[in-house]
N, C-alpha and C positions, 0 to 999 in steps of 0.2 A: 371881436375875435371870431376865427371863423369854427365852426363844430369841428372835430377830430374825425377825423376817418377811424374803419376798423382796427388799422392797422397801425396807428398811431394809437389805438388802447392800450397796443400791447407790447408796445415798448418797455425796457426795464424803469422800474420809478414810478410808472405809470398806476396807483393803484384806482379800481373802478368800483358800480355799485354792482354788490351781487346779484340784486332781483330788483324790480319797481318797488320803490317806497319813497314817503321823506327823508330828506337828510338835514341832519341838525350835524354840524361842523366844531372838532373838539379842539381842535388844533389854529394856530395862525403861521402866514407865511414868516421864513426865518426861525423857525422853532424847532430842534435838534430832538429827535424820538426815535426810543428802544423799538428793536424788534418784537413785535407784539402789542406794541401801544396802542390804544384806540385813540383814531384819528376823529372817527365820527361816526353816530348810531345814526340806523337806518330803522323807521317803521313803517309798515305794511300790514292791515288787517287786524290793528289795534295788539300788533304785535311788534317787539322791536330787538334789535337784535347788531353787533359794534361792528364797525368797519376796521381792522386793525392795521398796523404799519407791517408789511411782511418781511424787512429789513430796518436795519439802521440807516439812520441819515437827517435829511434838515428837510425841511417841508420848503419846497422850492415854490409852489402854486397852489392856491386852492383852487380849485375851476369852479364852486360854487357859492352860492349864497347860501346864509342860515336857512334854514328850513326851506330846503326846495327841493321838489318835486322831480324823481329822477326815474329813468329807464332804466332795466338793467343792464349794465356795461358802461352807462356814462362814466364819464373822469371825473374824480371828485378831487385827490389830491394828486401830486405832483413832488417822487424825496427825490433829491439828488446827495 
């Protein structure tokens, strides 16, 4: 699959990472989540800190692997 452009981050649904860190993934694809749910904790600098859903919906994509290594702005999940 090919990488997202900028302008496909920020599409609505689209939620990304906030800063460079790991991402360990709380959710799987097909799984219906509250606004505010953590989706997946992000750490950086032996610090860590939740990625949450900023809307309701069904987790349509995960774009990542368990614990992987992200920039900030990559796509992590995908609600529609």
């Amino acid at each position: 699959m090919p990488p997202l452009t900028s302008t496909e981050r920020m599409r609505p649904g689209h939620v990304t990472a906030p800063f460079q860190g790991v991402v360990s993934i709380q959710v799987r694809e097909g799984q219906q989540v509250a606004a505010g749910e953590v989706l997946a904790t992000i750490e950086a600098m032996k610090m860590e800190a939740t990625i949450t859903a900023p809307r309701a919906g069904t987790v349509a994509r995960v774009a990542l692997r368990n614990a992987q290594a992200v920039a900030g702005g990559d796509l992590v999940v995908v609600l529609s």
